[in-house]
N, C-alpha and C positions, 0 to 999 in steps of 0.2 A: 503408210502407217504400219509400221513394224508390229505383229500379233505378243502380246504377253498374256501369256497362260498362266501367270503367277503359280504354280508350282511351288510349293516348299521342297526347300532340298532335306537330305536326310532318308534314310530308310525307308520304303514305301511301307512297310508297314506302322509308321512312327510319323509321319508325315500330318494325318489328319490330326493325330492328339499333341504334335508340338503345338499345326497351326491353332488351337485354339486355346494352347495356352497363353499364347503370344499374340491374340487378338489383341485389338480396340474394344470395349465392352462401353454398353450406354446401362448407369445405373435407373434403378425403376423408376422413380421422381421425373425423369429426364425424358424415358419412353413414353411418359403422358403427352410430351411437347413434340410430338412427332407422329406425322401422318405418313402413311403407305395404301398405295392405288395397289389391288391385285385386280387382273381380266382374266377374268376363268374361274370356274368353282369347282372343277374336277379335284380326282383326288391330289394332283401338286398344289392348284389354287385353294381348295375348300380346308385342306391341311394346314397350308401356310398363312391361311387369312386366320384359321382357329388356333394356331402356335404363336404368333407375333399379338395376338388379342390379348390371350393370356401373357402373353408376355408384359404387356401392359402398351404396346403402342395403339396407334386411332389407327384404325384400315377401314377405307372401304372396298368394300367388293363388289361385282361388275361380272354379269353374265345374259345373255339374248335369250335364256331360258326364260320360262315366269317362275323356275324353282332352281336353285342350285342342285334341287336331289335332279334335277334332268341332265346333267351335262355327259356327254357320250362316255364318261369312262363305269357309266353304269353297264355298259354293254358289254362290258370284260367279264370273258366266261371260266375261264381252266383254272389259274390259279396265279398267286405269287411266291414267286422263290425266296428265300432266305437257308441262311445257312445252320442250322441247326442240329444238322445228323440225327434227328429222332429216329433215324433207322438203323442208326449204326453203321450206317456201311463207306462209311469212308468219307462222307462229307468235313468240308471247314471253309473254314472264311479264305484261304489261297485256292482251294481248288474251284469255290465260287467267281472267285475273283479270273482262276484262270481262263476256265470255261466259258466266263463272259467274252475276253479276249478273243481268244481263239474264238468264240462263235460269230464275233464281228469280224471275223478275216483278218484279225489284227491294224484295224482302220481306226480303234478306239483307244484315248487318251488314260494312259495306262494308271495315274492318279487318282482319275475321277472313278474308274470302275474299282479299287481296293477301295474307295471309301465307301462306296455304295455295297461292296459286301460285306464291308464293316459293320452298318450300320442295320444289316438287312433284319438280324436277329431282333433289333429295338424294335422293329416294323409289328412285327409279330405280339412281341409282350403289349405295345401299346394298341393293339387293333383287338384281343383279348381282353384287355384291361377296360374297351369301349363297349365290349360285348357282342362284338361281333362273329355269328354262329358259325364259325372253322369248323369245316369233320374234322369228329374225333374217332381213335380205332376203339374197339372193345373195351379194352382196360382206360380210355379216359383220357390218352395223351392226344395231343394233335395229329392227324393224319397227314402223308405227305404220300403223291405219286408223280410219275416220272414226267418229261416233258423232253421237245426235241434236242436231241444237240449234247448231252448228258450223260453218264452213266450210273446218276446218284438219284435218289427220290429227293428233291429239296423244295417240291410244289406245296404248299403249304391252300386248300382250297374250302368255299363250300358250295356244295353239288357243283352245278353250271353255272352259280350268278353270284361267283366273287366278285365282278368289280361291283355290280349292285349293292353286296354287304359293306365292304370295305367303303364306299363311299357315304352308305347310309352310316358309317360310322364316323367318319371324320365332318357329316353333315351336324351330325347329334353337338360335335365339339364348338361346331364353327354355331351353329345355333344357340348355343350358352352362349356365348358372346355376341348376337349381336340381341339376346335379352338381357346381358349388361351393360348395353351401348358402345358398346368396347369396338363392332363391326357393324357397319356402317351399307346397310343390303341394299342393290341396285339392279333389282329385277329389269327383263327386257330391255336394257340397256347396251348400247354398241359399240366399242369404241372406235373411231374410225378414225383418229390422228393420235400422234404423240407432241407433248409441249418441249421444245427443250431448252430451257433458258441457260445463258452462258454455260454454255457446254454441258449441262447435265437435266436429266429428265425429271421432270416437276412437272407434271400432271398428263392429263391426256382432253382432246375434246369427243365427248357421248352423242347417240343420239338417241334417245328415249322412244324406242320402238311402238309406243300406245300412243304417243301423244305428236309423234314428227319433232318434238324438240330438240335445238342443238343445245347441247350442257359443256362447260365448261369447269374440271375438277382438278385442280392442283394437290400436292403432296411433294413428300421429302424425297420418296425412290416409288418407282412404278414399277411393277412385276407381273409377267406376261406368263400366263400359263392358261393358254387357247387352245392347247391341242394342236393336232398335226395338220398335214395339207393333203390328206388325200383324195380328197372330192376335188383335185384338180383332176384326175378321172373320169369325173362324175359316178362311172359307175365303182363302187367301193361301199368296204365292210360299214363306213361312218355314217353316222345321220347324215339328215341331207343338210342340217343346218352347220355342221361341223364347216368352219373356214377357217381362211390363211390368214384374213385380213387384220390383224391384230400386231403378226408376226410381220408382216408384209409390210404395215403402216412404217413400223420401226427400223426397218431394213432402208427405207426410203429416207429415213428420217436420221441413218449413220449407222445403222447395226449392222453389222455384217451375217450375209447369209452361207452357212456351211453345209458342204456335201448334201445339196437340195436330188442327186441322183440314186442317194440310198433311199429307197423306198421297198417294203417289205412285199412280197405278194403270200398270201395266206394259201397255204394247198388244201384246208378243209374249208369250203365255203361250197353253199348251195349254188349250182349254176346257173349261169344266166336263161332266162326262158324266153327273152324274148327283148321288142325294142319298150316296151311299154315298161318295164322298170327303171326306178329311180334311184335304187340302192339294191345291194346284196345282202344276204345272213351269213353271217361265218354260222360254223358248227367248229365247236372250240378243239384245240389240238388234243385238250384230255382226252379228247375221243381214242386219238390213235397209241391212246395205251393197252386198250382192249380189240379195237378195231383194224382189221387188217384189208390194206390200200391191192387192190388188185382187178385186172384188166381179161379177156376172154384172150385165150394164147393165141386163139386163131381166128384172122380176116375175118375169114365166113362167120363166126359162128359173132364177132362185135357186128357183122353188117345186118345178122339176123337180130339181134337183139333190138338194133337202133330203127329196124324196119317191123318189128314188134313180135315176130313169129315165132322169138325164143323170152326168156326170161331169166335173169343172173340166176337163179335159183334149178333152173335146168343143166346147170352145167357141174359138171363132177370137179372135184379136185383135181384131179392130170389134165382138165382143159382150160384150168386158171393160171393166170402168172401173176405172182404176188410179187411187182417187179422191185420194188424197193427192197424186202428180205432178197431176192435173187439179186440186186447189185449190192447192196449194204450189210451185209449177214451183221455185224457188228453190231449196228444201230433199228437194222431193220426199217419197222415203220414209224421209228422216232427219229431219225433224222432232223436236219436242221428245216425251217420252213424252205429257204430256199432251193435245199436241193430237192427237197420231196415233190416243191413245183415245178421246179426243171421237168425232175422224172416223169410227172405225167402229164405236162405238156408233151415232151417229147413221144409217148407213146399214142397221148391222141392224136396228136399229125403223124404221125404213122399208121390212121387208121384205127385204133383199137378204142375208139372211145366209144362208149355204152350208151347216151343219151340223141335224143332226135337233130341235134348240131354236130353230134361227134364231140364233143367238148366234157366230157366228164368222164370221170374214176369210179369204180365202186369202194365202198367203207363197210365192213361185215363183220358184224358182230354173232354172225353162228357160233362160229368157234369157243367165241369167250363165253358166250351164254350157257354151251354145252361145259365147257371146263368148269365154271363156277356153277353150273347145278349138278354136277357130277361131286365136286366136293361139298356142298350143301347137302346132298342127299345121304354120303356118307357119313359125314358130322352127326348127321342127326339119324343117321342108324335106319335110313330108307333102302329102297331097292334102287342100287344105280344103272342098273339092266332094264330101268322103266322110264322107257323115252318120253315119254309125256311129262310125267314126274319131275324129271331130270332139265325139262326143257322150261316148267313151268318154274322152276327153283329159281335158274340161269337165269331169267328173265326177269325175274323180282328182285335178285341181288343189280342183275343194271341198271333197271330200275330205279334201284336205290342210289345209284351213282352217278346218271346219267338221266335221270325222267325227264326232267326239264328243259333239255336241249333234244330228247326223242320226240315229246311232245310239241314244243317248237318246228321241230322238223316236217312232220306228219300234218301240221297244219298251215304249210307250208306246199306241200308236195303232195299233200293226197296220199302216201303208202307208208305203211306200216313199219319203220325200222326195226324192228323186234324179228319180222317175217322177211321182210325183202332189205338186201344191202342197201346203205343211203348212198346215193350220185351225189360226188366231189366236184369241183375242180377249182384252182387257181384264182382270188382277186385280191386286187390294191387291200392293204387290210392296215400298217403301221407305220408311220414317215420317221427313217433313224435321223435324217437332215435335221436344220431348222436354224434359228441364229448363232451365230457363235458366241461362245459365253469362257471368261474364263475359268481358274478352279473356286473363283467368288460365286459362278450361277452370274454373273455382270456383262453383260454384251460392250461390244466395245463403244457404245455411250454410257457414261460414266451415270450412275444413279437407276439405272435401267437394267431390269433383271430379266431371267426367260429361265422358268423352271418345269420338268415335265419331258412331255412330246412336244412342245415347241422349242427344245431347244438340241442341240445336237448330239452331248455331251457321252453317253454311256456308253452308247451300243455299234457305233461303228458300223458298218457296212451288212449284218444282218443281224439283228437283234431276235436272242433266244425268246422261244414261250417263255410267261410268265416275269418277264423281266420289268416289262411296263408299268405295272402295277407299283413293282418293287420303286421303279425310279422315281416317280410321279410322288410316292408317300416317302423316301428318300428323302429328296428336295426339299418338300412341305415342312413336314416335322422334324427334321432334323438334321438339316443344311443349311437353306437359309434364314432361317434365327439366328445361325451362328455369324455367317459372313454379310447379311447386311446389315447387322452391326455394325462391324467395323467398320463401313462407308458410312454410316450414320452419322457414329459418335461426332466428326466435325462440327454437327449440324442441330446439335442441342439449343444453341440459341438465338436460334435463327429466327424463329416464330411461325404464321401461317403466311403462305405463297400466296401472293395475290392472283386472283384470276381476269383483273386489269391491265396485267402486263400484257406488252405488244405483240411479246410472243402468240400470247393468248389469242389477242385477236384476229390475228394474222390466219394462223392454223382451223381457228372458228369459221373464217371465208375461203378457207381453200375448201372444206368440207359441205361449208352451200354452195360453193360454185359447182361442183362436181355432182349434189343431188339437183338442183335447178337444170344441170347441161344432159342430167336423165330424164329429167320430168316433162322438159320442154321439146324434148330430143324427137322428130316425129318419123321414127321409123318403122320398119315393116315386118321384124320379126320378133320373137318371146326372149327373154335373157337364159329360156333353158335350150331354147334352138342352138344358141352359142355354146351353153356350156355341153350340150351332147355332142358336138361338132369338135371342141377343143377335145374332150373326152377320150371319142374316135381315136383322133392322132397322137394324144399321148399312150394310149394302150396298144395301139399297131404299131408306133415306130420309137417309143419310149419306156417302153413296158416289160415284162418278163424276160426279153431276149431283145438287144439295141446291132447296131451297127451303124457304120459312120453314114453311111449312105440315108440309112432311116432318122440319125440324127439330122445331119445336115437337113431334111426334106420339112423336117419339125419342124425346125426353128425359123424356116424361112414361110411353114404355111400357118405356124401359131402369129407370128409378127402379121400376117396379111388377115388372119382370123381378127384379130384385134382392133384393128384399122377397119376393118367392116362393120363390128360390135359397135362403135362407137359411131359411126354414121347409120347403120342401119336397126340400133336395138329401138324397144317400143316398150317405156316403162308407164304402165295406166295408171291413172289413183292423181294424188297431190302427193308435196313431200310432209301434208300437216295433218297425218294422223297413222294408223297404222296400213302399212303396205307393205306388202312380203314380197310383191315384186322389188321394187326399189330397195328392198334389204337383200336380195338378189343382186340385181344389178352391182351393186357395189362389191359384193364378193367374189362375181365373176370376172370383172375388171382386174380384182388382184389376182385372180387364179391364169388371166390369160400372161402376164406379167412372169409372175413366178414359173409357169409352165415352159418357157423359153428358155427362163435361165438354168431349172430341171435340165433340157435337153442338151446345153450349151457345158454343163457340168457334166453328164454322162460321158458328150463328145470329146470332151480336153482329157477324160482319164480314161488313158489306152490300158485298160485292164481287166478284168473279170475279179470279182470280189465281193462276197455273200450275194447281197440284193442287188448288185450293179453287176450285170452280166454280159456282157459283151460280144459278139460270135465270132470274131476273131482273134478272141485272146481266151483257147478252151483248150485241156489236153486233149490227146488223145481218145481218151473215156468221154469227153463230153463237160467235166468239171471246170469253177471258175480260175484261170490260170492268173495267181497274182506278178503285179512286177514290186515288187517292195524295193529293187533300189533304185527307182525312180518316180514312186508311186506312196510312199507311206510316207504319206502326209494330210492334213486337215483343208481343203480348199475351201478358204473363206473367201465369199464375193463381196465387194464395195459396191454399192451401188452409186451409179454417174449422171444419171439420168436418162437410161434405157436397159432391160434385162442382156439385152446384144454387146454393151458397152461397159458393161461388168467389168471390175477390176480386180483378180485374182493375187491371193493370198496366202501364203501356204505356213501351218504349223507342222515341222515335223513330228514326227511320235518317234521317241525315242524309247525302244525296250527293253530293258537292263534288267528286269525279272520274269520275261518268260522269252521263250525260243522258239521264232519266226520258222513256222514249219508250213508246208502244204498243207491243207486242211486235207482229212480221210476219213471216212466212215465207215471203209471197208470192212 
């Protein structure tokens, strides 16, 4: 199957506003006669089920939460980007657009990223318009601070829990409509198949998490917006209920899965403390706009710290290296996520790490504290020679900027971030993979959309801070409204999809054969024994740093992991009521799946490139060494019927508006 990215030709910057002068359009009369499944209520699904409502079509919507306001992109701290230049300094919609580029290594489909910085300014006006509470500066306009990868302020935030805001806002919108009956709510609800009648997606089969029922629900197009797969780690920034299995269903069922090897590792997150955790905390990259990333210069003085008989705060400035300023003067401690976790990986296996593993950075907000109570004390015409004063200022203004991920932290860690530097390091945090979709948001089954983090489309091979947010409300509100129209309009008088069709019934018995062959299954271990085990070996030989070696050893011990899961997992309870094992069980089954073909993707692309990092393919310095002419392309997998047995697909990216350079921070 040859890949059509449908691209309009034309200008890129003229491209989004022909195609939609030249859509297919379904007038409003007509969107009454038309149903749409969304899976996910994050901010791409809770968006797009609240856009398409108003619009006047039937949606229902479909999440394992018992609330849409739960869905993990509440957890989005720093901020989102848009382009706006409220600072004056240089920002626009090309140099959003190119930054994005270039911050994906140039692995991302040059079309879909100008539309999304097109569009990013609308993000803004209509998340304002919903009321939701953005800092502002002094004078009343919207606040904006910097983020990795960048040289412009184009963070658009509030304090630490913008995605919180932003989805409580697009929850507000998606909530008017389903108190117009316009959206159609499907609390704790799973979906665990796709339907697909002659060739195109009309409905999905549920399974009603309270009650153990299997549901059957038809519609005109089905839109996947489940978030990413990074809890095929297990341990990762996501909730623990965050899964693949939505994206994985459809993959199985013709979708093609793309660049499943981009995966993000976050360099601010709380480190691991032990085996007894089931997840991590990021601590948001906002941090490192004030916070400076730095290590003990000397062996001794990291070994005494990790053995407890010194303390970060014992050590002077001439015995710190603040390794990121000392490689990157340019970018400093904004760098891109990838390289900032490179860097201190590499300095903790070298010894220099601060924490009782050796695995963490320090993050010090001294500095900024004293700078900003040194100008607060001035302002207001105090003594800036009175260190107490000066310290107590500093501290109230981070405060003001940061309380909520201090506090967060501190009760987390037991220590004071204010007084003592917070301990970093490195985890699974954002998946750039996911289905492949073309520039409709349409995977390649026809009626079947993937908008969001589940789908691959923006960010390329290391997706910037603050991008996320941006794509997910992209997509939602003002994406696809526009392009599944067009697939639509055919389909005006068609009427409603029966849920009698064979398709139906078919996909309904594959789904109890699979909870019956777990329930009756009489094995010997927990579905988390599997998923810490799969975990393991994707972060040792899949994870921040791959080689062929550590790939091959993957793929050949997640396929043996798999085959044991299945003969030896132990799921207690029935399938007929609620069981969080058995909602388990089934999502680890797609993560052992997808974890394979992860590895199997890392290993075919001999390169280095943002989050896919390779140890054979590295300069000199240590940096990811791309091959772009045999490398700059989109690998979409066909699934065959085994992750091993994948059939690879390749879109080129063609760049005819920016120039393919080595990425540099210097």
């Amino acid at each position: 199957m040859a890949l059509d990215s449908k691209i309009p030709s034309g200008p890129i910057s003229d491209k989004w506003t022909n195609y939609k002068d030249h859509i297919n359009l379904v007038n409003p009369a007509n969107k009454r006669n038309l149903d749409i499944i969304i899976v996910g209520t994050g901010l791409a699904g809770g968006s797009a089920a609240a856009t398409l409502a108003e619009l006047g079509y039937n949606v229902k919507a479909f999440c394992f939460q018992d609330s849409p306001r739960r869905a993990h992109s509440i957890a989005a701290q720093g901020g989102i980007n848009a382009a706006k230049n409220y600072k004056g300094d240089g920002d626009s919609v090309h140099r959003l657009f190119y930054d994005t580029v270039k911050g994906g290594d140039y692995r991302a489909r040059e079309a879909n990223v100008h539309r999304l910085a097109e569009v990013s300014s609308n993000i803004i006006d209509q998340c304002v318009a919903q009321g939701v509470p953005l800092a502002r500066e002094y004078g009343g306009l919207l606040d904006n601070r910097s983020f990795g990868g960048t040289l412009v302020s184009r963070t658009f935030y509030a304090q630490g829990q913008t995605g919180q805001q932003l989805l409580l806002g697009a929850y507000s919108a998606m909530n008017r409509q389903i108190g117009r009956g316009k959206v159609k709510m499907y609390n704790r609800h799973e979906m665990l198949d796709l339907v697909v009648v002659n060739g195109k997606a009309r409905g999905i089969i549920a399974r009603n998490l309270v009650t153990g029922e299997i549901e059957r629900h038809s519609a005109h197009a089905v839109v996947i917006a489940s978030g990413g797969y990074g809890n095929v780690f297990f341990l990762s920034t996501n909730a623990m209920g965050s899964n693949a299995t939505a994206a994985w269903k459809i993959h199985k069922k013709g979708a093609f899965f793309a660049n499943p090897c981009y995966t993000q590792i976050h360099p601010t997150c709380i480190p691991v403390s032990g085996d007894h955790q089931s997840k991590l905390t990021l601590m948001s990259e906002s941090l490192r706009n004030d916070g400076r990333i730095w290590v003990p210069a000397k062996l001794e003085d990291a070994q005494a710290i990790r053995e407890g008989k010194k303390k970060a705060t014992d050590l002077s400035e001439g015995e710190r290296d603040y390794f990121l300023e000392r490689r990157y003067p340019a970018f400093g401690n904004l760098v891109p996520r990838d390289v900032a976790s490179r860097a201190a990986k590499e300095r903790c296996d070298a010894g220099f790490g601060v924490n009782k593993t050796g695995e963490a950075v320090y993050l010090d907000f001294a500095a900024a504290i004293q700078r900003y109570g040194n100008e607060q004390a001035y302002v207001k015409g105090l003594d800036t020679k009175d260190t107490k004063l000066v310290t107590k200022l500093g501290t109230e203004l981070v405060k003001s900027k940061y309380g909520n991920l201090f506090q967060m932290y501190y009760k987390i860690v037991d220590e004071d971030p204010y007084t003592s530097p917070m301990m970093i390091y490195p985890a699974v945090h954002y998946t750039m993979g996911g289905t492949w979709v073309d520039y409709n948001l349409q995977t390649t089954i026809p009626g079947c959309f993937s908008i969001g983090e589940s789908n691959f489309s923006d960010h390329g091979a290391n997706r910037l801070g603050a991008s996320a947010l941006m794509q997910g409300l992209a997509d939602g509100y003002f994406v696809l409204p526009y392009t599944i129209g067009d697939y639509l309009a055919p389909d005006i008088k068609m009427g409603t999809i029966s849920t009698d069709l064979p398709e139906f019934v078919a996909a309904e018995k594959a789904v109890k054969d699979q909870i019956e062959k777990f329930i009756n299954n009489k094995g010997t271990h927990s579905v988390d024994y599997f998923h810490k085990k799969l975990g393991k070996i994707m972060w040792d030989k899949v994870g921040m740093a791959r080689n062929a070696k550590g790939l091959n050893e993957a793929i050949v011990e997640i396929a043996a992991l798999r085959e044991e899961f299945y003969k030896e997992v132990k799921v207690p309870g029935d399938a007929n009521g609620l069981n969080q094992e058995l909602e388990k069980a089934t999502r680890v089954a797609d993560f052992l799946e997808l974890g394979e073909l992860f590895a199997k993707d890392a290993l075919h692309r001999n390169e280095s490139c943002g989050g896919h990092f390779r140890e054979e393919y590295q300069t000199e310095e240590g940096e990811a060494q791309r091959d772009d002419e045999n490398f700059a392309y989109v690998a979409a997998w066909e699934y065959t019927g085994k992750p091993s047995e994948a059939v690879l697909h390749k879109e080129p990216l063609v760049f005819d508006n920016v120039k393919l350079v080595q990425r540099s921070y210097k």
